[in-house]
C-alpha positions as CSV (number, residue, x, y, z in Angstrom):
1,X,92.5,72.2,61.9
2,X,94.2,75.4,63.5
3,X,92.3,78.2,62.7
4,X,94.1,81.9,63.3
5,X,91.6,84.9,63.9
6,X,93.2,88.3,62.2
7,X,91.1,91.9,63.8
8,X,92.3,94.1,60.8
9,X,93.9,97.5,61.8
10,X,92.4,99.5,59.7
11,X,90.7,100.0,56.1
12,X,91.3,101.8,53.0
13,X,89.9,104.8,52.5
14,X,89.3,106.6,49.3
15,X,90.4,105.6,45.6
16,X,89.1,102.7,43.3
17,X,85.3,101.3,44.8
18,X,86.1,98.0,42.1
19,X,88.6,96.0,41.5
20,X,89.8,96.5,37.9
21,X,92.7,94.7,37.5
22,X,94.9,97.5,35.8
23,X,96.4,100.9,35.9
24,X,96.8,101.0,39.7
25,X,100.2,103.2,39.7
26,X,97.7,106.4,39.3
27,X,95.6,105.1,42.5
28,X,95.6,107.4,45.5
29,X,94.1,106.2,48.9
30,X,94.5,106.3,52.3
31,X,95.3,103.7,54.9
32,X,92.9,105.0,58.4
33,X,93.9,102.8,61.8
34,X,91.5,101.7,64.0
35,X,91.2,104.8,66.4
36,X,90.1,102.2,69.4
37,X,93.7,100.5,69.3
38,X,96.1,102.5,68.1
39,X,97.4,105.9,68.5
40,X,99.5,108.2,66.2
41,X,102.4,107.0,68.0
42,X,101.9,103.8,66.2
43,X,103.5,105.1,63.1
44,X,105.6,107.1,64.2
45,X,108.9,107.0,62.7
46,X,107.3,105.7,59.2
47,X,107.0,109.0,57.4
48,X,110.7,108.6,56.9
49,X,110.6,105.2,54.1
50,X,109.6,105.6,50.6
51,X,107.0,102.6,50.5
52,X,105.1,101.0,52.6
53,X,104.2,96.9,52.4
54,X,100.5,96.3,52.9
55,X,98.8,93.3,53.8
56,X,95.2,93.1,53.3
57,X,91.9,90.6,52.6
58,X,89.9,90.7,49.4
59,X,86.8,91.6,51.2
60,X,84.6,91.4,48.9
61,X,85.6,87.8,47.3
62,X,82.8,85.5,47.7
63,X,84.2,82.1,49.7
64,X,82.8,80.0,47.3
65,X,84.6,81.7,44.9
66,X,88.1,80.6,46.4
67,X,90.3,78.6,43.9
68,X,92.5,75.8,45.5
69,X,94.0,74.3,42.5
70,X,94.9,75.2,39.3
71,X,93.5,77.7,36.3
72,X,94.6,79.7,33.4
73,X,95.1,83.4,35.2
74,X,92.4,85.8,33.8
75,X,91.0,83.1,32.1
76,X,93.7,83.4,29.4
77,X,93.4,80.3,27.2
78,X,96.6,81.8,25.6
79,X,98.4,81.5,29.2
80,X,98.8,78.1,31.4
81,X,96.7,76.6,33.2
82,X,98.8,77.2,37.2
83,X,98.3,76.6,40.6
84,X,97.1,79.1,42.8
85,X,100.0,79.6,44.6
86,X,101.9,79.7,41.7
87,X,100.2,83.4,40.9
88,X,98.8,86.6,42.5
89,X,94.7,86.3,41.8
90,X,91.9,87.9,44.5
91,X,90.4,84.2,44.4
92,X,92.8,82.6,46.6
93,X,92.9,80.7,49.9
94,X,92.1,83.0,52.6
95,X,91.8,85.8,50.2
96,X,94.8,87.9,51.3
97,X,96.9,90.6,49.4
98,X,100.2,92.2,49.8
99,X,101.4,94.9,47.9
100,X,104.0,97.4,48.3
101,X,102.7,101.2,47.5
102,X,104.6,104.6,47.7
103,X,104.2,106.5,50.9
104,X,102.7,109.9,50.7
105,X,102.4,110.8,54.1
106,X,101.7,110.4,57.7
107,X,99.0,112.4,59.2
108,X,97.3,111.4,62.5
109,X,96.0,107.4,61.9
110,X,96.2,108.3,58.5
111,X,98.6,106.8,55.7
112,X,98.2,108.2,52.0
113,X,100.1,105.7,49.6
114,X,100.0,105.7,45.7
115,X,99.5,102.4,44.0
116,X,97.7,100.1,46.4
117,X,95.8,97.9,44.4
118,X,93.2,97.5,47.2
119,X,89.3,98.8,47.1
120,X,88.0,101.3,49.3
121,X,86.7,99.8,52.7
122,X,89.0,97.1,52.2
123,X,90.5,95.4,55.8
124,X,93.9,96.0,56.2
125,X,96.0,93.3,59.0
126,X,99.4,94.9,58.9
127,X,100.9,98.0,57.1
128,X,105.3,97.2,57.2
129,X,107.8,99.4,56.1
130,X,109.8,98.6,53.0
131,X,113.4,97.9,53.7
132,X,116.3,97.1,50.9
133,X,117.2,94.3,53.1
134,X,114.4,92.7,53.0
135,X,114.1,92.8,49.0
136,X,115.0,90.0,47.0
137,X,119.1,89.1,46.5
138,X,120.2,88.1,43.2
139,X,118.0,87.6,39.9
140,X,114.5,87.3,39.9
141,X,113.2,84.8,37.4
142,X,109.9,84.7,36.6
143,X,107.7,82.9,33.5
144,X,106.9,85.3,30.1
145,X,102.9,85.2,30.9
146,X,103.7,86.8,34.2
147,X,105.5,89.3,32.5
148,X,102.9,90.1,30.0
149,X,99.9,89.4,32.3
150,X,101.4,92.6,34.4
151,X,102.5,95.2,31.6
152,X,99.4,97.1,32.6
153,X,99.1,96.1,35.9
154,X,100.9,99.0,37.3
């Protein structure tokens, strides 16, 4: 089995210390680089986008807790029973996130974004800008339980 070995570049500093599942527009962290490999040249030029995409692990999920087939999400009864990879849950294989947050500012190794739904101390592997290109083309279709499962999300 391959195995692939991710050093994160940094953590998140500041904002929730649990991972509630809602209201995470409000959130306000910061995003610190590893002073040992980077410099501030490394982000240089990303002041100027609006958001930022953030990839990061869910640290503090237990590996026995991993989920590798299917289950109602949130334990909804109400909703259907899917496949992991058919929704967004902490308790997936290899326990990664993205998300896409507003950018604050730059200062130093530090990033400030709003609405990062990622803990404080949490490992980020790779912060990339948010470009229009690279956002979907034509309709997005997604199932009602989605829908309803992320009214509060944000």
């Amino acid at each position: 089995m391959d195995e692939v070995v991710l050093r994160p570049v940094g953590h998140v500093r500041g904002g929730r210390t649990e991972a509630v599942d809602d209201a995470w527009s409000s959130e306000v962290c910061e995003i610190e680089l590893d002073g040992e490999r980077f410099d501030a040249e490394a982000l240089a030029g990303l002041d100027s986008f609006s958001h930022v995409e953030v990839v990061f692990q869910f640290h503090l999920v237990d590996e026995d807790a991993v989920v590798l087939t299917a289950r109602h999400p949130r334990e909804r009864e109400d909703w259907p029973k899917v496949g992991i990879f058919a929704q967004r849950g902490r308790v997936r294989p290899n326990r990664l996130g993205v998300s896409v947050a507003r950018l604050e500012a730059v200062d130093g190794l530090r990033v400030r974004v709003r609405g990062l739904d990622a803990i404080d101390g949490t490992p980020v592997l790779d912060l990339k800008p948010v470009l229009a290109e690279f956002l979907p083309r034509g309709e997005i279709r997604q199932p009602r339980w989605s829908t309803e499962l992320m009214a509060d999300y944000w």
